[in-house]
RODO-2510 file (C-alpha; in nm, 4 decimals, decimal comma):
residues 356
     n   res          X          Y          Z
     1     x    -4,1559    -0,9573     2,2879
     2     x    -3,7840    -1,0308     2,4026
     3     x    -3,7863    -1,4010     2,3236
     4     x    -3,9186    -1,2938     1,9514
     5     x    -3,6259    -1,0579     1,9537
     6     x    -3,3871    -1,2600     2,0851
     7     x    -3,5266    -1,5387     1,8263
     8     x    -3,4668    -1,3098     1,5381
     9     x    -3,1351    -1,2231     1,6444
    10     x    -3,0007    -1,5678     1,6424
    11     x    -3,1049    -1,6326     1,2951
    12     x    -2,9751    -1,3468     1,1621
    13     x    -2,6573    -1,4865     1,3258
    14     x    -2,6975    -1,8599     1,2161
    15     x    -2,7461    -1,6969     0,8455
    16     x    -2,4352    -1,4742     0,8435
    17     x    -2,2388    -1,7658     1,0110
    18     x    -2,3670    -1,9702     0,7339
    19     x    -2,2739    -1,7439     0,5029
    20     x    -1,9269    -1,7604     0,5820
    21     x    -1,8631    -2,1267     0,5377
    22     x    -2,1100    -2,2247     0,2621
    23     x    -1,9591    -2,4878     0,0311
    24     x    -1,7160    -2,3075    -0,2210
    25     x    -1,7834    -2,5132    -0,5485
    26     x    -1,5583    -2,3258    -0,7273
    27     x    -1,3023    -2,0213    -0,6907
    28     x    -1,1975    -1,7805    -0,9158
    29     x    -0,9910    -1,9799    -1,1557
    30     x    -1,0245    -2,3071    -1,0337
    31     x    -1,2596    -2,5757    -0,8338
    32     x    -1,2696    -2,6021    -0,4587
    33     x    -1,3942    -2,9072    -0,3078
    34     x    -1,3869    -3,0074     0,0708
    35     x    -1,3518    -3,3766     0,1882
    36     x    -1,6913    -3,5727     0,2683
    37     x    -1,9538    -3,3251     0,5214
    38     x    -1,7088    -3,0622     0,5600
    39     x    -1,7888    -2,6758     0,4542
    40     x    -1,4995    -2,4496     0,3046
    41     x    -1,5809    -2,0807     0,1382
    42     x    -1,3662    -1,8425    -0,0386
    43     x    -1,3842    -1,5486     0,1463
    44     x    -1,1120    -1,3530    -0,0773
    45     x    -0,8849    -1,4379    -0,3952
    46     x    -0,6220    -1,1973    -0,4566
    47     x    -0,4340    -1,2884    -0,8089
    48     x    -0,1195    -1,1227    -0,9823
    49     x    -0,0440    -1,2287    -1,3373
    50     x     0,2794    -1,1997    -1,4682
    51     x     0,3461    -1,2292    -1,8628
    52     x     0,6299    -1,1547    -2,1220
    53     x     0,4934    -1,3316    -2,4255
    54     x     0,6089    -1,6451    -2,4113
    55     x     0,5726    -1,7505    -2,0100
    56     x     0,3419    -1,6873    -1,7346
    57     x     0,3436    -1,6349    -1,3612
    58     x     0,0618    -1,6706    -1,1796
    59     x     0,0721    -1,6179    -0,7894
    60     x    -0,2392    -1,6613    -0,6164
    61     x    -0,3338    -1,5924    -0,2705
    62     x    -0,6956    -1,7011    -0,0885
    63     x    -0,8111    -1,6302     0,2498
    64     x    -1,0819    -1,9064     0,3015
    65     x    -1,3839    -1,9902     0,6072
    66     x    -1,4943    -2,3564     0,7585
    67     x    -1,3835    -2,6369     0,9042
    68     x    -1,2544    -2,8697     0,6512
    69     x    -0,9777    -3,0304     0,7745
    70     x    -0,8620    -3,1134     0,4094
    71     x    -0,9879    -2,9689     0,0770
    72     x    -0,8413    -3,0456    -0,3112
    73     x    -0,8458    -2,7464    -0,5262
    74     x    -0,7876    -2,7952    -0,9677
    75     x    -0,7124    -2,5468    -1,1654
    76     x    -0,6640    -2,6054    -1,5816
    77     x    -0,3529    -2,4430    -1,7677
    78     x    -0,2577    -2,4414    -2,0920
    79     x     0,1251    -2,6272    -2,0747
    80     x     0,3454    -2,7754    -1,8522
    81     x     0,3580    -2,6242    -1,5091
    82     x     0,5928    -2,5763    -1,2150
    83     x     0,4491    -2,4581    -0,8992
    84     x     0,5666    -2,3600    -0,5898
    85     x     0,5421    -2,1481    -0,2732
    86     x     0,4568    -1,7986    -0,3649
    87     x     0,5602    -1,4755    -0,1293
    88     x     0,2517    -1,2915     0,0320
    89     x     0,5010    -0,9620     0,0291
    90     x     0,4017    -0,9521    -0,2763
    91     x     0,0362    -0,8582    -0,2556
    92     x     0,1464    -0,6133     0,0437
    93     x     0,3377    -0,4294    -0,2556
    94     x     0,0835    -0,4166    -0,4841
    95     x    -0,1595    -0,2664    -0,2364
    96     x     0,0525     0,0111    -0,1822
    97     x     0,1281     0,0547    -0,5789
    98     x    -0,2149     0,0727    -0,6311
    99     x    -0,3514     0,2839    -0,3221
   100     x    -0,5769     0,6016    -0,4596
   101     x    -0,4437     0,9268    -0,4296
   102     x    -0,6250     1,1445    -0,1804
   103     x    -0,6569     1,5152    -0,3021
   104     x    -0,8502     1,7936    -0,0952
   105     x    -1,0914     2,0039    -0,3187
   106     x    -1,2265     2,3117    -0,1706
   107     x    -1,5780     2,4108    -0,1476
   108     x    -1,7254     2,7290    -0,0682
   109     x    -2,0525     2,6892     0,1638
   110     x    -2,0968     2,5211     0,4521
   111     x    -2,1824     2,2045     0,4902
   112     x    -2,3514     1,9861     0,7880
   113     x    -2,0434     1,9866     0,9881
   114     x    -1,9379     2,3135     0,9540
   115     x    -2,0416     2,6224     1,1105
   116     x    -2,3199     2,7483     1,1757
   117     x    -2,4601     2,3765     1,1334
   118     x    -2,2147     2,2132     1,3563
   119     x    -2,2974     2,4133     1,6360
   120     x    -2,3666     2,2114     1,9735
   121     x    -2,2414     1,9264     1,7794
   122     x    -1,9481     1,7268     1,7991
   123     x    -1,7672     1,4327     1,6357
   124     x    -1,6939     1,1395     1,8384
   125     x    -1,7358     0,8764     1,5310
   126     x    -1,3299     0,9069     1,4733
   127     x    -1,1072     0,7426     1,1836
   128     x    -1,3312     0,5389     1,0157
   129     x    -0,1929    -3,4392    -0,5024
   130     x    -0,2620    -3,7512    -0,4194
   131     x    -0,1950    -4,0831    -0,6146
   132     x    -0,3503    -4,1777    -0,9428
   133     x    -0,7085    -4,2532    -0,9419
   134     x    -0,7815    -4,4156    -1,2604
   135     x    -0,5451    -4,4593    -1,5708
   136     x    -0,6647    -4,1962    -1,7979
   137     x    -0,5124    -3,9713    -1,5065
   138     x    -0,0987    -3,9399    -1,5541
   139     x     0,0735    -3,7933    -1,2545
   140     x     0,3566    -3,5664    -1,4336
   141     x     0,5143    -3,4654    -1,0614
   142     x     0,4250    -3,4162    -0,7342
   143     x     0,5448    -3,2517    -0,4573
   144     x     0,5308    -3,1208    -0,1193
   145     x     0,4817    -2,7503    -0,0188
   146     x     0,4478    -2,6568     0,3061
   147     x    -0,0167    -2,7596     0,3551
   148     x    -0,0500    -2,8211     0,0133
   149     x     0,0581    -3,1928    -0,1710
   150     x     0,0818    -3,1152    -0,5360
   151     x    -0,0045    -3,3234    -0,8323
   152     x     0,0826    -3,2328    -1,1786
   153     x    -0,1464    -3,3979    -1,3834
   154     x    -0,2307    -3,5069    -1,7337
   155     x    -0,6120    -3,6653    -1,8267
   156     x    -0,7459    -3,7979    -2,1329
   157     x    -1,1377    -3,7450    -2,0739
   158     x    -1,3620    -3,5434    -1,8965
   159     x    -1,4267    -3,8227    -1,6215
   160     x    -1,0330    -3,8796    -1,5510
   161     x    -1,0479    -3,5821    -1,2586
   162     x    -1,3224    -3,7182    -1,1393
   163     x    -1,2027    -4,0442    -1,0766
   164     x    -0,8974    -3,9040    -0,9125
   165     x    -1,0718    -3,7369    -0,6706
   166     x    -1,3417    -4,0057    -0,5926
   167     x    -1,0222    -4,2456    -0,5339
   168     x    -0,8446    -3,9737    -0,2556
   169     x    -1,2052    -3,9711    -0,0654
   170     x    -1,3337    -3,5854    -0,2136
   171     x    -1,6810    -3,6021    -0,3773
   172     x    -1,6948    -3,3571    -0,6918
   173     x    -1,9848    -3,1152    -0,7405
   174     x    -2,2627    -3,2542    -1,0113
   175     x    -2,1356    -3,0707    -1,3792
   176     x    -1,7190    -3,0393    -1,3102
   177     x    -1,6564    -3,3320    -1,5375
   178     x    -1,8401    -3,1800    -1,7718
   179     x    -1,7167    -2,8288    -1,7398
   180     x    -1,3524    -3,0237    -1,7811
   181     x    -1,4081    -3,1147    -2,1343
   182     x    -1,3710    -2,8182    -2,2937
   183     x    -1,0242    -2,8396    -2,1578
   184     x    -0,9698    -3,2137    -2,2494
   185     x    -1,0348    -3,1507    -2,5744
   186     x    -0,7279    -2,8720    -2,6268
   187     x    -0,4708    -3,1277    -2,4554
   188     x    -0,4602    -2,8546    -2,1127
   189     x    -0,3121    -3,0131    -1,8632
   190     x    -0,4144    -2,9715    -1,4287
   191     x    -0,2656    -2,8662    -1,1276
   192     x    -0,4621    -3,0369    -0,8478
   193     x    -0,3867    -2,9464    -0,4826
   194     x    -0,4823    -3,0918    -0,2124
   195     x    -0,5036    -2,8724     0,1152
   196     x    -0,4255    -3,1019     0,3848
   197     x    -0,2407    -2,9650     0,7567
   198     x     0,0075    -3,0987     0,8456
   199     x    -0,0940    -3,0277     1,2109
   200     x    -0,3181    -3,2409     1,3473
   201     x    -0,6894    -3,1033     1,4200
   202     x    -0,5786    -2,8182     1,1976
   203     x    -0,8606    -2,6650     0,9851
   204     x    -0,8623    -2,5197     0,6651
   205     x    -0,9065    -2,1173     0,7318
   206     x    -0,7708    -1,7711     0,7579
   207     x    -0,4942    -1,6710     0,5341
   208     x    -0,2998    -2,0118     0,3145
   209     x     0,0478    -1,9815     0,1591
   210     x     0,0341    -1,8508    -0,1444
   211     x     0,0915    -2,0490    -0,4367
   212     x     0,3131    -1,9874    -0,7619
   213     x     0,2018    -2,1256    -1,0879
   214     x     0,4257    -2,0988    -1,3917
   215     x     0,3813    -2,2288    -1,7660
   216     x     0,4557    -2,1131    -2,1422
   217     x     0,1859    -1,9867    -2,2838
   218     x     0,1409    -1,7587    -2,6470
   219     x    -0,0674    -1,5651    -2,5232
   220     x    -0,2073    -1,4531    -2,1528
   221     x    -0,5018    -1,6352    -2,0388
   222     x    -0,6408    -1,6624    -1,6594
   223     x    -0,9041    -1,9667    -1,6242
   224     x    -1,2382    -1,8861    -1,5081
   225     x    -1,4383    -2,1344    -1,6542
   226     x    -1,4792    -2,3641    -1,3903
   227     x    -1,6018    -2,0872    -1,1531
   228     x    -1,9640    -2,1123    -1,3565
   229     x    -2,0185    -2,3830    -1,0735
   230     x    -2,0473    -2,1514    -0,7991
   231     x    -2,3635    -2,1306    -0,5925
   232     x    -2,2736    -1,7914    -0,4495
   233     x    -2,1862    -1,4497    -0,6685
   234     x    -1,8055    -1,4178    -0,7460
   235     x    -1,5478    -1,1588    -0,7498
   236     x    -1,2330    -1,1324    -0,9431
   237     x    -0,9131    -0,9131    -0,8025
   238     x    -0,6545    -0,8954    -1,0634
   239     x    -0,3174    -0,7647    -1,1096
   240     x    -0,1437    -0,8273    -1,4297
   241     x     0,1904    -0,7558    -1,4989
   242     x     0,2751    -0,7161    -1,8933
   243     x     0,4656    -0,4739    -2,1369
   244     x     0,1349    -0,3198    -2,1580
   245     x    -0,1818    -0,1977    -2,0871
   246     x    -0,3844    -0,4717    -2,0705
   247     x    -0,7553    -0,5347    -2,0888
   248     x    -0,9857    -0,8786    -2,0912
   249     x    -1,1235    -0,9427    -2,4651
   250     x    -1,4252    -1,0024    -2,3171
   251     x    -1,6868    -1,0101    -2,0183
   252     x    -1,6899    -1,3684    -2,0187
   253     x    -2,0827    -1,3613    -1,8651
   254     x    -1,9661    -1,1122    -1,5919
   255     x    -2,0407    -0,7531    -1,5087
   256     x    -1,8305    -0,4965    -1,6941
   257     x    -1,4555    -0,5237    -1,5632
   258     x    -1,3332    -0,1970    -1,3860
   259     x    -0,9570    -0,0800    -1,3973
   260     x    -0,8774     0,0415    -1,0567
   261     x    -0,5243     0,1158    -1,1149
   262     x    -0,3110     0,1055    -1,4298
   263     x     0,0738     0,2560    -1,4668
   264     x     0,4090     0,1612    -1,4985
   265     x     0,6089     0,0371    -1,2248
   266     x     0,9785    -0,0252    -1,0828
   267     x     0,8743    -0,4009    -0,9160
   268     x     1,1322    -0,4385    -0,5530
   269     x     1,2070    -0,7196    -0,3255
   270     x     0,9301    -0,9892    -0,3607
   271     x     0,7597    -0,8314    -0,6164
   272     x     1,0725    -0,8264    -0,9000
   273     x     1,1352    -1,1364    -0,8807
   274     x     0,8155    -1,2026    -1,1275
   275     x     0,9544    -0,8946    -1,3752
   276     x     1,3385    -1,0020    -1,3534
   277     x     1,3933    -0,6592    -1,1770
   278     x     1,2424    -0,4954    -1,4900
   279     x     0,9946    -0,2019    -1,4616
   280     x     0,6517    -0,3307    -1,5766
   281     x     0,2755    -0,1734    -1,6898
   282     x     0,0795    -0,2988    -1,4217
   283     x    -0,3010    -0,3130    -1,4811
   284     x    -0,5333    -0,3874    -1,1480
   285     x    -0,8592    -0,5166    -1,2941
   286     x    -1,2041    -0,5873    -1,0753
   287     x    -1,4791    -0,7897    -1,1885
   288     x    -1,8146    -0,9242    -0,9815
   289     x    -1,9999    -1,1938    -1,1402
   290     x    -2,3490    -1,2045    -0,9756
   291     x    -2,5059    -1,5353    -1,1882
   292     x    -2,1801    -1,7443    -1,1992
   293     x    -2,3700    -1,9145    -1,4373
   294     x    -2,3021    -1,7335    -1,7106
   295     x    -1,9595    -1,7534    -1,6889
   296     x    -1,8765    -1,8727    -2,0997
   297     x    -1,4846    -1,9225    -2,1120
   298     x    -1,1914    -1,7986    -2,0088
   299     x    -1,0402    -1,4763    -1,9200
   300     x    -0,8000    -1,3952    -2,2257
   301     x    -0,6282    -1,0678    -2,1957
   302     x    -0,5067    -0,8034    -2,4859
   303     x    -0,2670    -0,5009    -2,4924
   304     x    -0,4594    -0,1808    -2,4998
   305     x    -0,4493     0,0257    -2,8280
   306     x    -0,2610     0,2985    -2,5570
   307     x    -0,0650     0,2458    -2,2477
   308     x    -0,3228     0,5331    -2,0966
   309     x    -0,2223     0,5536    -1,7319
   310     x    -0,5027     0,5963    -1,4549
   311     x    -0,4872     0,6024    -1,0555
   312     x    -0,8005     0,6293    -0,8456
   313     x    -0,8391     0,9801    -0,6903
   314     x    -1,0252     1,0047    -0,3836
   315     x    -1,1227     1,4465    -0,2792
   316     x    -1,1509     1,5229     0,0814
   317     x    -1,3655     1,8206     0,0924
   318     x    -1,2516     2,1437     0,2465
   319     x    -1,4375     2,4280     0,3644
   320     x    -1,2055     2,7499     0,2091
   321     x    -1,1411     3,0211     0,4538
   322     x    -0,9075     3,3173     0,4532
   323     x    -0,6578     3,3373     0,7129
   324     x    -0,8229     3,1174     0,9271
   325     x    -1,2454     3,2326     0,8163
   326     x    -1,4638     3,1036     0,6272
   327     x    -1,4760     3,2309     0,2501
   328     x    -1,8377     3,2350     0,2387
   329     x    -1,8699     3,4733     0,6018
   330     x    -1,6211     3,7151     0,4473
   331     x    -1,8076     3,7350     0,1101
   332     x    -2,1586     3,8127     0,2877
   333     x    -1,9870     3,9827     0,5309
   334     x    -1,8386     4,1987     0,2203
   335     x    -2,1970     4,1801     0,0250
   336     x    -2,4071     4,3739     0,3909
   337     x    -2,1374     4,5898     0,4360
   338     x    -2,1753     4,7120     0,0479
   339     x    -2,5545     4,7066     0,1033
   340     x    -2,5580     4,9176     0,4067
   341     x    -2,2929     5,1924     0,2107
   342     x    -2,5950     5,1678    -0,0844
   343     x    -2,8563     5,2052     0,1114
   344     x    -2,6803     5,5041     0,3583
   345     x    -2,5725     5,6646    -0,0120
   346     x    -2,8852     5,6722    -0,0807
   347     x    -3,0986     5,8340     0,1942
   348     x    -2,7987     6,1086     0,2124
   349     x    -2,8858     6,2210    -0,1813
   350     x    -3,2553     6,1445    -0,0903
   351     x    -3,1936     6,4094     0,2191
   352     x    -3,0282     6,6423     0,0435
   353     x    -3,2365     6,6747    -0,2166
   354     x    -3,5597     6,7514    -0,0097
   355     x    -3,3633     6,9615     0,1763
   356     x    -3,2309     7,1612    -0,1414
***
């Protein structure tokens, strides 16, 4: 009986380990892909989204699993793009510009941990870029940032990434140059990173640097379309910063997006430097995608028809008392004691009127 125990608990172990560092195909707005045998996974993608109508800021921010020692990451935009080493102050900010608001709401019975039902109880739980592969690849730029060599590149067909990649040793996932096309076709151009330490025997995990996209763009648009080659279900976490209320035009294949936090907001220190020092709306959008597959395009994102401000409320219950007891024990104690005088006005006319 132990050793079928002991059995099931190292599988269980070997599948959440597993979990953890399954190949990562593909990443919420761009493709993933480790060198040769190695396993990398997204664990988290935080993304903020800056746009005033004519260029936008994209900072983005991964905490990743495995033990690649190198990984190259793509990710399709619409112009020309300058990138750089973001600030990871400024997702601290936006946590805390976003937080719910906790309210207490009172209630009037008991409930399990109040008295009389927490009696004999008690709670101990407490407070919960590489060179150029092949000539339809041009290399715009390319730079050095801290882990990350970055290529700014420019392709003329669907198999000109590929090729790239092939050349700097990274083997692409079956369907990317396809899933590139689309993108081909409207003249986009790439920013392809490659993750590589620059200590030796240094894997790819925990927390990277984040990274600072910018490009001129018409119109606000976050690519997603490459994430349709994930294996796994994928979340999106993302904060966009605009004159407005803003709101995706569409599901693109995912679940239905949910705005945890939307207001406007005086941007400081890190955080300003993406506004100009210039208050902003900021909309915090959340959207799962359980069949990746059915991820059809790109996120494009509209003004609202109303800048309709919302923050998440969370109640803490509270039983009410009055001056230090409960509301309820007062009322029933109030409803016998108004019984009792019934019921002892009562007998006394009954008595005197059989005694009359």
């Amino acid at each position: 009986m132990k050793r079928r125990i002991a059995a099931l608990l190292l599988a269980l172990l070997a599948t959440q380990l597993g979990s953890l560092i399954s190949p990562a195909y593909a990443c919420g707005c761009g493709a993933m892909i480790p060198a040769g045998y190695a396993r990398i996974g997204v664990e988290r993608e935080t993304s903020v989204v800056r746009f005033d109508g004519r260029t936008e800021q994209i900072v983005m921010g991964f905490v990743v699993r495995g033990d690649a020692p190198r990984a190259a990451w793509i990710m399709p935009v619409p112009g020309r793009a300058t990138v750089e080493l973001g600030d990871g102050d400024v997702f601290r900010q936006l946590t805390r510009l976003t937080r719910p608001e906790f309210k207490t709401r009172g209630y009037f019975w008991p409930r399990d941990r109040d008295w009389p039902f927490s009696w004999g109880t008690s709670d101990s739980a407490g407070d919960a870029a590489p060179r150029a592969g092949a000539p339809a690849v041009g290399v715009v730029g390319r730079q050095q940032l801290g882990d990350f060599d970055v290529a700014r590149l420019t392709a003329t067909d669907p198999d000109a990434l590929r090729n790239w990649l092939e050349t700097n040793g990274f083997t692409l996932p079956d369907g990317l140059a396809a899933e590139l096309k689309p993108y081909v076709d409207r003249k986009w151009e790439y920013v392809a990173v490659r993750l590589a330490p620059r200590e030796p025997g240094k894997t790819l995990t925990g927390t990277l640097d984040p990274l600072k996209i910018r490009f001129e763009s018409d119109r606000l648009v976050y690519p997603m379309r490459l994430s349709r080659l994930a294996k796994t279900p994928q979340s999106l976490g993302l904060y966009v910063l605009a004159d407005h209320r803003m709101e995706p035009a569409s599901r693109i294949g995912g679940a239905e997006p949910k705005v945890t936090f939307a207001g406007e907001v005086t941007p400081e220190g890190a955080l300003a430097t993406l506004t100009g020092g210039k208050p902003a709306f900021l909309t915090a959008i959340d959207q799962e995608f359980p069949e990746p597959g059915r991820i059809d395009g790109d996120h494009e994102l509209r003004a609202t028809a109303a800048d309709t401000p919302y923050r998440k409320v969370i109640y803490h219950g509270e039983l009410l008392t009055v001056g230090g007891v409960p509301a309820w024990l007062l009322t029933l104690a109030a409803v016998l004691v108004a019984l009792a005088a019934a019921v002892f006005t009562r007998r006394r006319r009954t008595s005197r009127t059989h005694s009359g």
